[in-house]
N, C-alpha and C positions, 0 to 999 in steps of 0.2 A: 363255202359260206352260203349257206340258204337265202334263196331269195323270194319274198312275202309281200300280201299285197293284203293293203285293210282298207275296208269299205266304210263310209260315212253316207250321214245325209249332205247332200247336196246343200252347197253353201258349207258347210261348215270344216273343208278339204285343209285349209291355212290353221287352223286349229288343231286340227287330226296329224301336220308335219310336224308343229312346233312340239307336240307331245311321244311324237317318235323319239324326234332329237332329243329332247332331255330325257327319253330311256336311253339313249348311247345306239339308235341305230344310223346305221350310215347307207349311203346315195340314197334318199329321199329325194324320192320324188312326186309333184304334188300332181293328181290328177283328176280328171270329172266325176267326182263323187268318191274319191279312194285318194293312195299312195300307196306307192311301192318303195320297198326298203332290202335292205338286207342286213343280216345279222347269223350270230349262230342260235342255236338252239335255246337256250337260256332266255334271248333278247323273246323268239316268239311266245316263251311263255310268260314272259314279263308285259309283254302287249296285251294277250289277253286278260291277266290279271290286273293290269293299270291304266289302259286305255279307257279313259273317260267319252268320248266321240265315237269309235269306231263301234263297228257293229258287227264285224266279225272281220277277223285274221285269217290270210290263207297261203301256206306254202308252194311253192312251185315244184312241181315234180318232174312236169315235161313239157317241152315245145317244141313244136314241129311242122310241118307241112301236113296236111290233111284235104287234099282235093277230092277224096272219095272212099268209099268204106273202108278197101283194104288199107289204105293209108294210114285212116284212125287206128286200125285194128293194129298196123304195128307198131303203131307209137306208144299205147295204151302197153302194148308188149314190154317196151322199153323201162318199164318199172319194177322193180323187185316189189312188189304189192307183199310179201313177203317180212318185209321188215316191218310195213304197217301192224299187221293183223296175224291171225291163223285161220287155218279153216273153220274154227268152229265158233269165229268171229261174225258178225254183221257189217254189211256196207249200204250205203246209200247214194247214189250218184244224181245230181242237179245240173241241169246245162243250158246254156244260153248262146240262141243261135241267130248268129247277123251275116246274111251276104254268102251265105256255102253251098256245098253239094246239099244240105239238107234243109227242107224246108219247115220244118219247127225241130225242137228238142227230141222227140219219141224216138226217134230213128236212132240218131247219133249218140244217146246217151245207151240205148239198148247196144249200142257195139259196144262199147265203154264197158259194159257191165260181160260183155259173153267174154272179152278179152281177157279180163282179169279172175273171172270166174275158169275160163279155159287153162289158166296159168296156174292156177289153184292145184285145177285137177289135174293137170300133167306131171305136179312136182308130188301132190298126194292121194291121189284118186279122190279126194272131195273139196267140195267148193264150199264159201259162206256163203249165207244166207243174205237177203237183202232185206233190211229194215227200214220203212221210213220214220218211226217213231223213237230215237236218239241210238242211232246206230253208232258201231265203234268206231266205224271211218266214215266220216263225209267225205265226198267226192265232190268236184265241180270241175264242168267241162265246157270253157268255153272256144265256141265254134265260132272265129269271125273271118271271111275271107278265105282262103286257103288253108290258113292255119288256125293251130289248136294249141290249147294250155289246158293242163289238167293239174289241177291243185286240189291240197289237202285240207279242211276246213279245221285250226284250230280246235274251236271253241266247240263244238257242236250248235248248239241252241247257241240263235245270237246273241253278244254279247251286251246285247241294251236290256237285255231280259236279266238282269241282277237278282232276281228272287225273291223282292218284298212286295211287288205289286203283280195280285193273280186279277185281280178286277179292276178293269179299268171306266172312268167316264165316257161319254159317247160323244165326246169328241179329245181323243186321248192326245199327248205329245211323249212321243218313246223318250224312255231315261239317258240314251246314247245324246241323242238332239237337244233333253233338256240341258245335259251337262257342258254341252259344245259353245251353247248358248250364251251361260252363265261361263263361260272362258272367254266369250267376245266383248263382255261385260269389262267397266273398268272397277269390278267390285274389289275391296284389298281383302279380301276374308276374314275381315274382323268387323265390320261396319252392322249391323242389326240389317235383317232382309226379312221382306215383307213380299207375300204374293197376298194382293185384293179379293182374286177372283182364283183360289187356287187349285179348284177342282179335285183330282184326285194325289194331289198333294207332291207330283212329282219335285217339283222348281226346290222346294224344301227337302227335299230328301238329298238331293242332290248338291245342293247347297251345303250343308251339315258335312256329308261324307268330303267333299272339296276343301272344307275348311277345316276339318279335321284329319285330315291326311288319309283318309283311308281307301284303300284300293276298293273298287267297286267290283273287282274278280274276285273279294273273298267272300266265303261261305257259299259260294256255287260250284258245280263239277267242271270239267272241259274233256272234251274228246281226246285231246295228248293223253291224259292221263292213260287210255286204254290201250296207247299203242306200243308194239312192242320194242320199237327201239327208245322210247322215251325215256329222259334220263330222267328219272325219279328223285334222286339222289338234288340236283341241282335244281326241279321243281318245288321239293321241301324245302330247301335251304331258300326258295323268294318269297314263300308261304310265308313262311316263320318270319323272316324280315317284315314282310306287310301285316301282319299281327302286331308285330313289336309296333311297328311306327302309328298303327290306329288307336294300340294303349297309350303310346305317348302323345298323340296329338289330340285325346277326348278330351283334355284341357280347354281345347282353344277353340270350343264350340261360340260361335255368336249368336245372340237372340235373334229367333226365326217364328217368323210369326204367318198367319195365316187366316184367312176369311172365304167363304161363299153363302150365298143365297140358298143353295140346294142342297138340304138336309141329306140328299142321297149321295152327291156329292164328297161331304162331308164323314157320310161313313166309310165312303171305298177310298177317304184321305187317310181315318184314323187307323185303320187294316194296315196298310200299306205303311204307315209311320211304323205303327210299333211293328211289324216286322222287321223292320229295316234299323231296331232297337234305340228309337228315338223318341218313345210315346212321351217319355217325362221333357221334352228338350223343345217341343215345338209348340205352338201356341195357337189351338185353333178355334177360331168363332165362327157361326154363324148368322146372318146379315146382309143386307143391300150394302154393296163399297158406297154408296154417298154416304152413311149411315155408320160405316169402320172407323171408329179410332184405335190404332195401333196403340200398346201397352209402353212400348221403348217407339221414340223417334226412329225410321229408318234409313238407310242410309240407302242402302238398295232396295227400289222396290221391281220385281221379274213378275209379268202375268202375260198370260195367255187366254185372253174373252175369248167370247165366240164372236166370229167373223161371217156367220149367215153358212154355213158350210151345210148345213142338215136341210134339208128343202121344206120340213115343215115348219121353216123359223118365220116368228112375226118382225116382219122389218121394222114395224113401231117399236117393237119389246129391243129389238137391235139397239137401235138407235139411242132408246134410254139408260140400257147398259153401258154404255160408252159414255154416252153422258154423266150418268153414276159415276163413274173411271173418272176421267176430266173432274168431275169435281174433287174426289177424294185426293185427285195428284195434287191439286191444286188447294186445296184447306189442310191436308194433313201430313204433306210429305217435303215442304219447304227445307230445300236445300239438300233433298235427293237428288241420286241417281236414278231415271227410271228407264225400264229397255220394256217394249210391250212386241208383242208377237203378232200382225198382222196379214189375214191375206183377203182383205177385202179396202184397197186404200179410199172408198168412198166416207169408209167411218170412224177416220181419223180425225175428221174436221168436230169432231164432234164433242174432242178432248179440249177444245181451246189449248192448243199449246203449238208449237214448232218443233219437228225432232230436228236434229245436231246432224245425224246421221241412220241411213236407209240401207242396210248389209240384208241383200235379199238370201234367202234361204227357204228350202222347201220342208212342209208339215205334212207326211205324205205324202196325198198326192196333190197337193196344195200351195201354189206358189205363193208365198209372203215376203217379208221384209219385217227385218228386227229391227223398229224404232228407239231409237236413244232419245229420252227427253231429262232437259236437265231443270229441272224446278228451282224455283227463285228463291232465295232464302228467305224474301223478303213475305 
């Protein structure tokens, strides 16, 4: 039984287990910034096709002791790299090194690469090639301690990269984190969701696909697809299931509605909507949020301001964005749910409100905290 380790953003690891388990993977376990699981073949292509949070899936290949070159070199041995690929394949190897014989990555991922390249040409007198630009096989080699793990990367390109958004705003929030986000939420997926301030329109996009059941792996490629023990057979057969179940759940779309200020904003949201085949579904204005009124009452409102993150930002202009925010939760969202995306806690106060609850998580490379506020009906 294969054993897989998926990577999230930080903070959002309890959301990343709970979504293993209801794909049927088992000994989950929940770790700093990931979980590891195990399943058979099937389950890892199911993760990267349905994992809303993670950001990319990775198989274990080998473990082992590695105090020093030759060590690597024969543990790197220890793999049929054969079953992955052929030689007239491409690989690309990534390494992450804490506390070893090597002092950064260049070293240790260069043995990685001669081993398996050595292996190549011993069994056919030629080696692949090395790709960094979406090779057949990702490699990952991590160095911590003594020992080493070399895994396979699922997905290729991570999987927060879905496909509908090539331009983003400048100060962006990846589709993996929005999604993770909106699972921490006590949204019921039917309730109207509203982003104020919604930039380049992620919170909606992902909102829609959640509530309408659709896997966020589909219409993208993934690296299994290239390799040669991949069971093809039983990657078609979850394809085709997650098709079926998007046509069935385009029904149960809820009104999604959307606002910003910056016209530019606005267009790198409209791009990204109808890519993501939802131009007719979502609702977008632009405006000052003191100045938004929503078309349907919302039930959910999800935004991400800016928090001063850009170093050319006017603290005054901050400060009235926020206060913008505060007003509109406060005149237009009576008897919402609201979660706001914070990593600046000075300018919260600015909302006149109380959050419920402070589940920190990181934007980046940005420590924040996902505020719950619950608005008065009154």
């Amino acid at each position: 039984m294969p054993s897989y380790y998926a990577a999230c953003t930080l903070g959002i690891e309890a959301v990343l287990g709970g979504e293993l388990r209801g794909l049927g993977a088992a000994d989950v376990v929940t770790r700093r910034g990931a979980c590891s699981f195990t399943g058979d073949k099937a389950l890892g292509y199911k993760a990267c096709l349905w994992l809303r949070s993670a950001i990319r899936v990775q198989e274990e290949l080998a473990r082992g002791t590695a105090r020093n070159r030759d060590e690597l070199y024969t543990l790197t041995g220890t793999v049929d790299w054969s079953q992955s690929i052929t030689h007239l394949q491409t690989l690309a190897i990534d390494g992450s090194v804490r506390d070893s014989f090597a002092n950064d990555t260049r070293f240790p991922v260069l043995v990685v690469k001669d081993a398996i390249c050595d292996q190549f040409r011993d069994l056919t007198g030629k080696r692949p090639d090395v790709a960094r630009d979406r090779p057949d096989l990702p490699i990952k080699l991590v160095l911590q301690g003594e020992e080493a793990i070399l895994y396979r990367e699922l997905g290729g390109e991570p999987l927060h990269k879905r496909g509908y958004r090539e331009i983003v705003h400048k100060s962006p929030l990846n589709e993996a984190t929005a999604a993770g986000l909106l699972l921490l939420s006590d949204w019921d997926r039917r309730s109207a969701v509203c982003d104020p301030m919604c930039g380049s329109g992620t919170f909606l996009v992902e909102a829609a696909w959640l509530a309408t059941d659709r896997a966020p792996g589909l219409g993208r490629s993934f690296a299994f697809e290239h390799w040669r023990d991949a069971d093809l057979q039983a990657w078609r057969s979850l394809y085709d299931e997650a098709e079926a179940r998007a046509a069935a759940g385009a029904a149960q779309l809820p009104k999604l509605m959307g606002n910003d200020r910056h016209a530019g904003a606005l267009a790198i949201a409209k791009k990204a909507i109808a890519s993501a085949g939802l131009a007719d579904h979502i609702q977008l204005t632009q405006g000052d949020a003191r100045d938004y009124a929503p078309s349907w009452p919302p039930g959910l409102v999800v935004t991400n301001p800016p928090y001063g993150e850009r170093l050319d930002t006017d603290p005054a202009e901050l400060e009235d964005t926020w206060r913008a925010l505060g007003q509109f939760l406060h005149e237009r969202c009576a008897g919402a749910s609201a979660y706001v995306l914070c990593g600046n806690p000075e300018l919260t106060r600015f909302l006149g409100l109380r959050a419920s609850t402070k589940h920190p998580v990181r934007n980046g490379p940005i420590e924040c905290r996902w505020l719950h506020y619950r608005i008065d009906s009154g």
